[in-house]
N, C-alpha and C positions, 0 to 999 in steps of 0.2 A: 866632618867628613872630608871636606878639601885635604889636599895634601895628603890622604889616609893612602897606604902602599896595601892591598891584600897580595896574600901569597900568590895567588893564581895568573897573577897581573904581575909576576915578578917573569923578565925572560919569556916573557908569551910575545914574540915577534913573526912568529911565522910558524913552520916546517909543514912536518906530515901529521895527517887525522890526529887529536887528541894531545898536540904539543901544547895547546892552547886548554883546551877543553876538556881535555878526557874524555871527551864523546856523550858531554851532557852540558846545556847551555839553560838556563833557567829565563823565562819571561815570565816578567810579573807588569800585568795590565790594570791597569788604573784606568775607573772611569770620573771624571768631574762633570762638568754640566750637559750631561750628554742624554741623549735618546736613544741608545744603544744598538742607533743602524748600523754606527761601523763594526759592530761584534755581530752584524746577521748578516751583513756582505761580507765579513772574514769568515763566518763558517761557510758562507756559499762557495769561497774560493777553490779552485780544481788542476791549476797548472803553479804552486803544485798547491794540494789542500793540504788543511790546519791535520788532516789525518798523519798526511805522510810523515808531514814534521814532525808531531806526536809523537810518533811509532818507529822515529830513526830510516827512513822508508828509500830516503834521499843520498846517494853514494857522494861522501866527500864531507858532507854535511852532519855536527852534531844531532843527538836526541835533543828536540824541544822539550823542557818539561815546564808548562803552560800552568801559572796560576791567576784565574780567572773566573771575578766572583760569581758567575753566570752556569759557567760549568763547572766546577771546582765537587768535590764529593765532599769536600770537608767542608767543616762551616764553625764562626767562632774564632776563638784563638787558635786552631786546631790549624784553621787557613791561615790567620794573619803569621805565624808563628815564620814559617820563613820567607816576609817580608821583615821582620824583624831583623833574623837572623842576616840577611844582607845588606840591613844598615850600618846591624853592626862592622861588618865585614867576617862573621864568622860562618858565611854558608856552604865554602868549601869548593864555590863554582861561580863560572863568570855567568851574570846574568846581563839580562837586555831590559831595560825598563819600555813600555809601549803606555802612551798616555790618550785616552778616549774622550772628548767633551773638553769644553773651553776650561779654564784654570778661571776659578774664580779670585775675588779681590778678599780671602777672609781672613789671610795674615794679620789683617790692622784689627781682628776681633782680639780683644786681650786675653780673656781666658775662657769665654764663654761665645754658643755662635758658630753656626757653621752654613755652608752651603751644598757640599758634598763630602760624604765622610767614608770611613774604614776603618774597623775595628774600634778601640776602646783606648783611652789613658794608661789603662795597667798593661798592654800590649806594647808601648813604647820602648826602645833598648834605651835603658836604664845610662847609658855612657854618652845618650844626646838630651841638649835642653829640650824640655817639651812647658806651655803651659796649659796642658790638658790634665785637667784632674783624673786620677783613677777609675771615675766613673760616666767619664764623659766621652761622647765621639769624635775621635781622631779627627783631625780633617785631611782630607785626600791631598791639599795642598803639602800637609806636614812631609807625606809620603812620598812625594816627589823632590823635595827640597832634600831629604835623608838621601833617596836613595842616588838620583841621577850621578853625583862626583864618580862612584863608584859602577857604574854600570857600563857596560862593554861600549855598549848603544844607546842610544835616548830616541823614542820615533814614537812621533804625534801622526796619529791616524786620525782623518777625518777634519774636515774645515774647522768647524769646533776647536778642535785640542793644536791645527797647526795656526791659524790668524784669526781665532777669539769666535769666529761665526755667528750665528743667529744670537746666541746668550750674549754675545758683546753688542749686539746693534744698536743706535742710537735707543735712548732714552731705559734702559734695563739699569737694575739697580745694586747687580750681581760684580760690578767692575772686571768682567771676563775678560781673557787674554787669551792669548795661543801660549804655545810652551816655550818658544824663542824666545819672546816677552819676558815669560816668568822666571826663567833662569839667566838671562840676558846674553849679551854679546859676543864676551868673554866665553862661553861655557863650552868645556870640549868634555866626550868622557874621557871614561880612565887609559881608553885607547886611543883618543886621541881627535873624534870623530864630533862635528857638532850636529844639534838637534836634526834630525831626517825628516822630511815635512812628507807627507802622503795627502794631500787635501782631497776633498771630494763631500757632497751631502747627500746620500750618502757616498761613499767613496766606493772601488772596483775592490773585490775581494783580494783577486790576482795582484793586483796591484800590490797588496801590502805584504800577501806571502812570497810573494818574487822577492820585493825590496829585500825581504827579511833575509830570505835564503842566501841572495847575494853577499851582503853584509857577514854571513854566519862565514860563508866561505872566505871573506877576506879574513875575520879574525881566527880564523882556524889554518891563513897563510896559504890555502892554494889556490888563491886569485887575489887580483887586486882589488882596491877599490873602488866599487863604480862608481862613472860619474855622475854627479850633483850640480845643477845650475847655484846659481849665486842666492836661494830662499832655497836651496836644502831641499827639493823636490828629484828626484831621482829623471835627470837630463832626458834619458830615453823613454819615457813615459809624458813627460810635461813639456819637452822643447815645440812640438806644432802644435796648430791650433783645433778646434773642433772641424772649423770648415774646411780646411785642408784635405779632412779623409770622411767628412760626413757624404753621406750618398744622398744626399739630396743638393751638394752643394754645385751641380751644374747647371740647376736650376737658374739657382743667381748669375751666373754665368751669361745664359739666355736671357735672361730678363724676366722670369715669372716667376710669380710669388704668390706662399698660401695666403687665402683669406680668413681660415680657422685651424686651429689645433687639431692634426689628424688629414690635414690637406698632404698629397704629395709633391708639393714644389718648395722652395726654398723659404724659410720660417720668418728670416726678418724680420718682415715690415707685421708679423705680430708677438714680435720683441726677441727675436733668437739673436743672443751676442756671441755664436758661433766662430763667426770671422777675429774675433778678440782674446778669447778664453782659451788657453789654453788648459787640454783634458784629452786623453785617449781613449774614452769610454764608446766612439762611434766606431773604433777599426775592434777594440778589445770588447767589446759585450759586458751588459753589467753583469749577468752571471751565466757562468758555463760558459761563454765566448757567444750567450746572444741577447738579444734587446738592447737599451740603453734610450737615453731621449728623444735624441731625434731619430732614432731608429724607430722611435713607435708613430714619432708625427709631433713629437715634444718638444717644446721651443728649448733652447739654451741659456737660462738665467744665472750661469757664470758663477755656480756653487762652489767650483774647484778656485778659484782665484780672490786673494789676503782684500779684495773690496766687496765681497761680498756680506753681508744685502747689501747691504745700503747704495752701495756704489751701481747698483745694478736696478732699484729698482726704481718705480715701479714696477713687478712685471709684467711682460706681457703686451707692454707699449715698446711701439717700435723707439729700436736707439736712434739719438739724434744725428749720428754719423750717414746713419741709413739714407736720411732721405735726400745725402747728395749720392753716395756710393750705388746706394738703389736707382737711385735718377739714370744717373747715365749706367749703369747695367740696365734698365728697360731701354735707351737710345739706340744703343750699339747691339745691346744683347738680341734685339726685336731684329737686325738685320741677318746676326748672326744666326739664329735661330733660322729664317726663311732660307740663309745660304744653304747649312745642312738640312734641312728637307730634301732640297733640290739632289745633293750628293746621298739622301739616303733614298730619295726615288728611284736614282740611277742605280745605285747600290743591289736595290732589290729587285732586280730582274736580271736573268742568266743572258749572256751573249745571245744565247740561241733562241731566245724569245726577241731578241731586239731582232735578227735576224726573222722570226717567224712571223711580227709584228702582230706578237698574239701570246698571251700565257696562260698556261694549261689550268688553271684551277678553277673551278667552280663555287669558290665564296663568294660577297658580293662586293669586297672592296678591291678586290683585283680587277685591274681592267687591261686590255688588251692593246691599242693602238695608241702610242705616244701623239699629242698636238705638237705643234712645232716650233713651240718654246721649250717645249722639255727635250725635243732632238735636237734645239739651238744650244741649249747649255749645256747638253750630254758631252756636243760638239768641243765646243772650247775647254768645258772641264776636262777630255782625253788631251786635248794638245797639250795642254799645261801638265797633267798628271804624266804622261808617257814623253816628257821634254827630255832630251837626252839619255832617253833607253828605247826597249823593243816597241814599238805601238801594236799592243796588245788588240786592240780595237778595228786596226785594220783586220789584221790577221785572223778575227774572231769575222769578219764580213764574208772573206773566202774560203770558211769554214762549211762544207753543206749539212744538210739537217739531217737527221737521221729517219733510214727509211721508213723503218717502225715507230715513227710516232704515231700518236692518236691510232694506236696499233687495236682499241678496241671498237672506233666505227668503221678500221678497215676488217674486222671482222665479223663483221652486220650485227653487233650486240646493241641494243637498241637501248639508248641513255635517254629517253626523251621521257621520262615515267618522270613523276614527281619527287622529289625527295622533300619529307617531314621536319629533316632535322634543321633545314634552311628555310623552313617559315614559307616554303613555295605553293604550299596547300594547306588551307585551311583547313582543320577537324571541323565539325560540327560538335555540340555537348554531347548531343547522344552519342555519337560515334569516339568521345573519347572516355 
């Protein structure tokens, strides 16, 4: 296949709709040692979904036509038939190869022996060596070694198929790889693009149909290329980190931390590698744009990133970085934390109550008459806050009250009756 020129790849450098494509781009998805979460977070996907692609739905953008053993109507040769046909280079359109599950080690089987397969021996195009008998199982590695020279795109979905994942971790006997690995260094496709890493366990569905879409739009020339960090992770999805946009991470900030899974303070110290891993799953939602891990109280065990496990586990124990980074976040964070209270005490009362030296509500954590460390700090926090502008705070002093306050015991409506809903009277059983 190296070196193989198809028609479709002749002069396909750009232009308008269909210079490239003809307004149909072919993905054929490959699973190898996989648990096919990343095909149930790809159908989840919704900005845009696996539908629109389908269905040509997307303006600018070819028809997907998806062959995938999961959904696929045909079954048999029926399906493998144009996998074939794009080894040989006779399918008559540019395809995108997308790879599921770690790349196992089953090349070194001589002619028998497999780990993950597809289709049959007598399925193979007749013009590549295979040593798969006519009646034996392909192996899924074959079908990536044929097709990727030739395919527009090569994108490993899911930690699995991009840095080897769980099926590669210490002591497995599968020799798993990611797809950078198994096609190596060198490997660009036939446009020119190397392997597109999506990691994730599972991975964001968005994630991989954005990636795609973009990609469609460069080779169909009415945009450019987007960017890719230096591991082929799409820059704008993988450049921060977890902690950066997780909502629990101001926690760490102040200094507190959960004690279990499901706490709402900051996860650390029971093993969230948050602050390390980079992943977008806490601004983008695992699906439909909600949940995700520590969205739910879920610690961060660093799925998205080429060390996981191993690199990451135990999990669930706090990382070793933690317990200086944690250290002094509880020091400093314990101060800062009591500063803002103090700014949010102030915060929460209107001028006109500091003036009335009284606030109008009737729950029972509102209280009325500041002590005189809270009108000592109020004090110095306005001089500093109003330092070279209006002093707001004078001017709210010579403001007078309005006449119609407490407008309903100046009209003799009598509030001194109990109210139920604030626990101020007891029912009796019978009476409830």
């Amino acid at each position: 296949m190296a070196g193989q020129t198809t028609p479709w790849l002749q002069g396909a450098s750009g232009g308008s709709r269909g210079a490239y494509s003809d307004g149909v781009v072919h993905v054929f998805w490959l699973a190898g040692m996989s648990c096919d979460g990343c095909s149930v977070s790809t159908l989840g996907a919704s900005n845009p979904s696996v539908e629109d692609l389908v269905m040509g739905g997307i303006p600018a953008l070819p028809r997907v036509v998806l062959h995938h053993p999961m959904l696929a109507e045909n079954a048999g040769r029926d399906f493998v038939e144009p996998f074939r046909q794009a080894a040989e280079g006779t399918l008559g359109a540019p395809y995108v190869v997308v790879v599921e599950g770690s790349i196992p080690d089953d090349q070194t089987f001589e002619r028998a022996g497999h780990f993950a397969a597809l289709g049959a021996g007598a399925d193979w195009p007749s013009s590549l060596p295979s040593s798969r008998a006519a009646d034996q199982p392909l192996r899924v590695t074959d079908w990536i070694w044929a097709l990727a020279p030739g395919a527009a795109a090569s994108v490993a979905i899911g930690t699995c198929a991009t840095w080897g994942g769980i099926p590669a971790a210490a002591g497995n006997i599968t020799g798993s790889m990611g797809l950078m690995d198994y096609l190596g260094i060198g490997y660009r496709s036939a446009r020119g693009i190397p392997v597109i890493n999506l990691p994730g366990c599972a991975p964001v569905g968005d994630n991989f149909t954005e990636a795609l879409s973009q990609v469609l739009q460069y080779l169909e020339g009415v945009a450019p290329l987007p960017e890719f960090d230096e591991l082929g992770r799409p820059a704008w999805m993988f450049e921060e980190t977890v902690h950066r946009h997780c909502p629990k991470a101001g926690y760490y900030e102040e200094g507190v931390f959960a004690e279990e899974p499901g706490d709402s303070q900051c996860l650390v110290e029971i093993g969230c590698w948050g602050p390390v891993v980079q992943c977008n799953i806490v601004e983008r939602g695992a699906i439909n744009h909600m949940g995700g891990c520590m969205v739910a109280g879920g610690a961060c065990i660093g799925c998205t990133m080429p060390g996981f496990p191993d690199k990451y586990s135990p999990f669930y124990k706090s990382p070793p970085g933690s317990a200086i980074s944690g250290g002094v976040s509880k020091i400093y964070g314990g101060g800062i934390r009591r500063l803002r209270r103090m700014s949010m005490k102030t915060g929460n009362r209107e001028p006109m109550w500091d003036n009335a030296d009284s606030i109008p509500s009737a729950w029972g954590i509102a209280r009325g008459k500041r002590d005189p460390l809270d009108k000592a700090s109020a004090f110095f926090y306005k001089k500093l806050q109003y330092r070279g502008s209006v002093h707001h705070g004078k001017r709210n002093k010579k403001q007078p009250l309005p006449a119609s306050r407490d407008i309903l015991r100046q009209k003799g409506v009598d509030l001194d009756g109990s109210v139920d809903v604030l626990g101020e009277r007891v029912k009796p059983r019978e009476e409830v």
